[in-house]
C-alpha positions in Angstrom: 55.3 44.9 34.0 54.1 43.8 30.4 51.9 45.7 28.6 48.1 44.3 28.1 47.8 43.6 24.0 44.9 45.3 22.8 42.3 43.0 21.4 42.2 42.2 16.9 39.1 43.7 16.6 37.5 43.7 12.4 35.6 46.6 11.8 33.2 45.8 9.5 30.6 48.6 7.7 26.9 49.0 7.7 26.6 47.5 3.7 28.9 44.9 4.7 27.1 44.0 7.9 23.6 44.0 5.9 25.2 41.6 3.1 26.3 39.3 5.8 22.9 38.9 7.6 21.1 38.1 4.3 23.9 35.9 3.3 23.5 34.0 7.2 20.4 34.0 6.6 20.3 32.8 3.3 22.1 29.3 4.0 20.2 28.7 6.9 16.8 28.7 4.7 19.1 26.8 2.0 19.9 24.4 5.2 16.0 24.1 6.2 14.6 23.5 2.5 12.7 20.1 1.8 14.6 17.7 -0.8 12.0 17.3 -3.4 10.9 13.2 -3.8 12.5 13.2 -0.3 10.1 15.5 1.6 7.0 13.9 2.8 7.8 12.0 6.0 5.8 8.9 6.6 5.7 5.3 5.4 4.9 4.5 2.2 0.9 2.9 2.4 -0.2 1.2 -0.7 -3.9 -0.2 0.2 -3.4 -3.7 -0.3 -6.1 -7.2 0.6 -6.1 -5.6 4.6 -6.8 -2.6 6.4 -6.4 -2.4 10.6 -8.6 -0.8 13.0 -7.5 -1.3 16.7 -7.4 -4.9 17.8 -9.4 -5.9 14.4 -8.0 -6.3 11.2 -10.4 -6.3 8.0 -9.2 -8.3 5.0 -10.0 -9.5 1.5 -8.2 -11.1 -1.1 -9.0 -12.6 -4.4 -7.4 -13.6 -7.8 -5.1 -16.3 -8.3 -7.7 -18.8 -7.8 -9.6 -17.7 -5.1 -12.3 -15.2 -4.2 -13.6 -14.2 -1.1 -15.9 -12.5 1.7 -14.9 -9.6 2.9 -13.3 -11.1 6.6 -12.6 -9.8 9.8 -10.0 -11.0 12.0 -9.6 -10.2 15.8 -6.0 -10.8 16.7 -6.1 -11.0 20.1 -8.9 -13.8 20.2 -8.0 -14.7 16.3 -12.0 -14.6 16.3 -13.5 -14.7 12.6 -16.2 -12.8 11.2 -18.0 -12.2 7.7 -18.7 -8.6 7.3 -20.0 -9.1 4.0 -20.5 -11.2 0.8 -18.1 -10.7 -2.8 -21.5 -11.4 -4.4 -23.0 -9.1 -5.9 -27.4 -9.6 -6.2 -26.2 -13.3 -5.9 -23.5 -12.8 -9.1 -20.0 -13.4 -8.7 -17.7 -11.0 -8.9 -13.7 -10.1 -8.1 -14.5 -9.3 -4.9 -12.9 -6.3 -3.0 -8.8 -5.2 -3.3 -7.2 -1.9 -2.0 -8.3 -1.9 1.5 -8.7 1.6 3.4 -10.6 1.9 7.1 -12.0 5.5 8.0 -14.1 5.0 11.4 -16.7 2.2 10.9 -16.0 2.6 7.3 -14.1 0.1 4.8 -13.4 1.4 1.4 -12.4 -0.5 -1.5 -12.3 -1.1 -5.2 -14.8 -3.9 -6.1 -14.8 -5.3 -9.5 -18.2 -6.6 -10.4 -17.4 -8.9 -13.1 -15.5 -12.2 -12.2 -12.8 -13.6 -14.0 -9.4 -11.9 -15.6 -9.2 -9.6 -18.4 -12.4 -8.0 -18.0 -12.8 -5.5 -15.3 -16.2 -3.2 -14.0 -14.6 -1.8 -10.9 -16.7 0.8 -8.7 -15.4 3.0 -5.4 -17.4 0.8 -2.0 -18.1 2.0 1.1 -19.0 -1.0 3.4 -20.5 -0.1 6.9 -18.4 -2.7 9.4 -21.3 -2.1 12.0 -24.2 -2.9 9.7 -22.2 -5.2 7.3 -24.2 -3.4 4.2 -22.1 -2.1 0.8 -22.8 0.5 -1.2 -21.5 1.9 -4.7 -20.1 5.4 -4.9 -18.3 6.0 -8.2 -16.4 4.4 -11.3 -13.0 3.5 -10.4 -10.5 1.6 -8.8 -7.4 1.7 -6.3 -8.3 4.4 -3.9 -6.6 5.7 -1.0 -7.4 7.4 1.5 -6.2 10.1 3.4 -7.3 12.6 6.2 -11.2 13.1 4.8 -10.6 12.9 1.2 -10.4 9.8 -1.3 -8.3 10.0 -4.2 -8.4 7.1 -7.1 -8.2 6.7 -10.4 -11.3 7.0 -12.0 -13.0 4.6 -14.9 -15.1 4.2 -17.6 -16.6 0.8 -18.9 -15.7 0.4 -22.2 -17.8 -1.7 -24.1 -15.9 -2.1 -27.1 -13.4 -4.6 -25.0 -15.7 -5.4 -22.4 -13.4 -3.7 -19.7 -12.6 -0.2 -17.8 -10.6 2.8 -19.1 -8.7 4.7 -17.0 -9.7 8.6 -16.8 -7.1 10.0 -14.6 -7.2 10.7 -11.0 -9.8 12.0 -8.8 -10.9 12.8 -5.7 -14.2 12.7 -3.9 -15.2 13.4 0.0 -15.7 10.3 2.1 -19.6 10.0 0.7 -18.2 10.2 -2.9 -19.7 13.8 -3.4 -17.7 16.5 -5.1 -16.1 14.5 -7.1 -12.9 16.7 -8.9 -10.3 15.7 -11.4 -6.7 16.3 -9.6 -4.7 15.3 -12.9 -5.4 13.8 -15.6 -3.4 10.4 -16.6 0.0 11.3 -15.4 1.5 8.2 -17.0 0.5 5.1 -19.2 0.2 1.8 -17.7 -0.7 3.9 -14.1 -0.9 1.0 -11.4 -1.5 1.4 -8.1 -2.2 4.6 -5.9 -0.6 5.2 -1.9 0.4 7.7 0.5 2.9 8.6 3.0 0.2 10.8 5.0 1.0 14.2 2.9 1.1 13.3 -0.5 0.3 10.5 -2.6 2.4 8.2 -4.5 1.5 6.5 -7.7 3.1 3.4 -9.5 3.6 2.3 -13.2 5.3 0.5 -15.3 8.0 2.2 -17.5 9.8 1.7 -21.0 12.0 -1.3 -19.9 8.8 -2.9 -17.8 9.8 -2.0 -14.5 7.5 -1.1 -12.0 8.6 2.8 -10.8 7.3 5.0 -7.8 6.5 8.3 -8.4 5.5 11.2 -6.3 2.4 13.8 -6.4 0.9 16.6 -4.4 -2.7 16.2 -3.6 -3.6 19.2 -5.9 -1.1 17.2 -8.7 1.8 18.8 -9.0 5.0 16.1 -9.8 7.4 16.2 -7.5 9.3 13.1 -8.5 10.9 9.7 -8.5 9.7 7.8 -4.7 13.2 6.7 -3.9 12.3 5.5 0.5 12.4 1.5 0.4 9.9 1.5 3.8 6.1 0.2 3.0 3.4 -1.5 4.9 2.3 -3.4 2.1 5.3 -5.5 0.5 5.4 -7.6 -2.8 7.5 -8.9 -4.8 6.6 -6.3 -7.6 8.0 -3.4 -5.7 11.4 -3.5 -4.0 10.6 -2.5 -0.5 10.6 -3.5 2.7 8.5 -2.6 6.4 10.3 -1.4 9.7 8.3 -2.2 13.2 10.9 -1.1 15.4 13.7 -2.4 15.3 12.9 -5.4 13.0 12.6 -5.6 9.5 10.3 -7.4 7.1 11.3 -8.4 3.6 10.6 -11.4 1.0 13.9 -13.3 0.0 13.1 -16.1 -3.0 9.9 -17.8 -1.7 10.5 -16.9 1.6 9.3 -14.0 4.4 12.0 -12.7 6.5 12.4 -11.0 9.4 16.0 -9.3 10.6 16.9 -7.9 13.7 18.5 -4.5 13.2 20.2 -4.8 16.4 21.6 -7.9 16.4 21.4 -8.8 12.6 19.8 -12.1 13.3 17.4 -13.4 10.4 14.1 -15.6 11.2 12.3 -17.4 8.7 8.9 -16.3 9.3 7.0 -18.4 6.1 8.8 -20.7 3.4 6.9 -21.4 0.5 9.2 -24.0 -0.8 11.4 -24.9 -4.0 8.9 -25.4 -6.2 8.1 -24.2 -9.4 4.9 -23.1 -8.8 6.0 -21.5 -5.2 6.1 -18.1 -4.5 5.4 -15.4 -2.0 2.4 -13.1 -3.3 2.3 -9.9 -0.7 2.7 -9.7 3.1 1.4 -6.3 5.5 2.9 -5.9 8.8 0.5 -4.9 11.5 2.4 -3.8 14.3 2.7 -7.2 16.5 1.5 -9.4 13.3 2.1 -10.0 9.5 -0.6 -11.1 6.9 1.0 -12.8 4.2 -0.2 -14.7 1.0 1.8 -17.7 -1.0 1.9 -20.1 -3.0 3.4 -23.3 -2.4 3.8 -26.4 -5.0 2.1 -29.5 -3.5 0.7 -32.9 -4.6 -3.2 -32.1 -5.3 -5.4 -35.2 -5.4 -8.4 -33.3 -7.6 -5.9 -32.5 -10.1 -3.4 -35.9 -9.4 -0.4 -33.9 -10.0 2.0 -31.7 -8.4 0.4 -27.9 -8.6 0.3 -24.5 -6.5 -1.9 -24.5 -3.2 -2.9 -21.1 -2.0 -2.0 -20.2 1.8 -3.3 -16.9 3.9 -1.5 -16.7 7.2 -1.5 -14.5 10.1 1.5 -14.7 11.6 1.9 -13.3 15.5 5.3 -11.8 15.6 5.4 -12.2 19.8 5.6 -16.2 19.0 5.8 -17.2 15.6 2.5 -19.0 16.1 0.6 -19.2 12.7 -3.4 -19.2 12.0 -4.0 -20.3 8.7 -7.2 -17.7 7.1 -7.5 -19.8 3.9 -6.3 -22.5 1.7 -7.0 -22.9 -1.4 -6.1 -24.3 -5.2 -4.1 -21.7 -7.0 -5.4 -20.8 -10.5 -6.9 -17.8 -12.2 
C-alpha cells in the first residue's frame, strides 16, 4: 500500500498575513479607480440649433444668412409650429443658439443685436406652453444639467460694441443665485457641454485647433475630453454620434451613416462639389437626424452660381427627407 503524501502547505505569519490583505486590497481599489478625462460616462452634449422633448423636437438656427423663429417640429406628423418670434420689441436680432429643454422650458442664448461681429447675448427661458420669452442674465452658451445652468457669463462692452466673457457661472433654472464656478479657464473659451456629470468646455489653442477639455461642476480641471461620441456633430470638432448600432459622421460635404454590424455606408445628405458646399452641423434624435448645409447652386436674384442654405429632417426608418428651410447663404 503507498503512503498518502502529506499536503505543501505555506505557513504564512500574522505580519505577513496583514501585509497581504492591504496589498489585495490595495490593487483592487487601484483596479476600481476612475481614469481621469475618461471618467464621466455619458455622451458628449453640446447644445446646438435643437433640443428634443418626446415626440417634439424644438429648433432654431441662424447665421449664415438666415435668421429664424424659434420652430417646433412634430416628427411623427412632421406638423410645424412657431413657438415664438427672433424679434425682439419688433427689432431684429440673432435669434436663439444653444438649445436646452427642461420640462415646458426652452433655454437658450439669444443675441439681441443682428448681424456679425457685434454680439449682446442674454440667458432665455421661453415657456413652450405659453410661447412667451423672458431674459434672465448676461451670457451665452448654456447648458443645462439636472436643475442647474451653467454658461459663460458676459459683459457688453461698449468700447467695441460687443460682449466680454467673464468666466463661467451657474444659476438655478429661474436664473437666481447666480455663482461664479471658475473664472476664464482658457482664452478664446467656445462652447460649453456635458456628459450628464461634468461639463466639457471647448477652445481654440496655440496652433488654432479647436480642443475639448474637461471640468467638474464646482471647477476643478480634470483634463483633455479624448471620447469621439456627441449628439451634436460639426465639422469643427472631430466627433461622431452612435444610435445603436449605426453611426453618424460628416465625410467632405456629405452625412453618413455606417452600419457597425455589417459596415455598410448610406449617404444620408450630399451637399455637392461645389465651392461654396458644405455640411454645417447635424443632431441625431434617436429615429431622425437634423442637419444643416450648404450647397452651390445657380441663384437667379444674384445670376450666378452661389451657396443655398438647406435644413432637413431626415427620418432614419426610410430616408424620407422634410425640407425645414431654404434659404440664400450669406452673413
Amino acid at each position: 500500500m503507498r503512503g498518502c503524501r502529506e499536503p505543501n502547505f505555506v505557513w504564512i505569519g500574522e505580519k505577513s498575513m496583514k501585509r497581504l490583505v492591504v496589498a489585495l486590497i490595495m490593487l483592487a481599489v487601484f483596479f476600481c479607480l476612475p481614469v481621469k478625462a475618461e471618467a464621466a460616462g455619458k455622451t458628449l452634449r453640446i447644445p446646438g440649433p435643437a433640443c428634443q422633448k418626446g415626440n417634439d423636437i424644438y429648433y432654431c438656427y441662424t447665421m449664415g444668412g438666415l435668421r429664424m423663429n424659434l420652430m417646433k417640429i412634430n416628427k411623427k406628423t412632421n406638423k410645424v409650429t412657431k413657438i415664438v418670434s427672433y424679434k425682439n420689441k419688433g427689432k431684429d436680432t440673432n435669434a436663439f443658439e444653444n438649445l436646452n429643454v427642461n420640462g415646458n422650458a426652452i433655454y437658450a442664448a439669444y443675441d439681441l443685436v443682428c448681424g456679425t461681429g457685434v454680439s449682446d447675448s442674454y440667458i432665455c427661458r421661453i415657456d413652450s406652453k405659453k410661447k412667451t420669452k423672458k431674459l434672465l442674465t448676461k451670457g451665452r452658451n448654456p447648458v443645462v444639467i439636472g436643475k442647474k445652468i451653467y454658461f459663460i457669463k458676459t459683459a457688453y462692452n461698449k468700447e467695441y460694441d460687443s460682449d466680454k466673457d467673464m468666466g463661467i457661472y451657474v444659476m438655478n433654472l429661474s436664473g437666481k443665485k447666480i455663482k461664479k464656478v471658475c473664472k476664464m479657464p482658457v482664452s478664446g473659451l467656445y462652447e460649453l457641454g456635458t456628459d450628464g456629470k461634468n461639463f466639457v468646455y471647448s477652445y481654440y489653442n496655440k496652433k488654432g485647433k479647436l480642443t475639448l477639455r474637461y471640468m467638474t461642476k464646482k471647477g476643478k480641471k480634470l483634463g483633455v475630453y479624448k471620447k469621439t461620441e456627441s449628439s451634436f456633430c460639426s465639422p469643427s470638432y472631430n466627433l461622431r454620434s452612435t444610435v445603436g448600432n449605426k453611426q453618424y459622421y460628416i465625410a467632405g460635404n456629405r452625412v453618413m451613416c455606417e452600419d457597425k454590424t455589417t459596415h455598410e455606408t448610406t449617404v444620408l445628405v450630399d451637399f455637392g462639389t461645389g465651392i461654396s458646399s458644405y455640411v454645417d452641423n447635424f443632431q441625431v434624435f434617436h429615429d431622425v437626424i437634423l442637419v444643416r448645409g450648404v450647397k452651390e447652386e445657380y441663384i437667379p436674384a444674384y445670376k450666378e452660381m452661389a451657396g443655398k442654405g438647406y435644413i432637413y429632417m431626415i427620418h432614419l426608418n426610410d430616408l424620407s427627407k422634410v425640407l425645414l428651410k431654404k434659404y440664400n447663404s450669406g452673413e
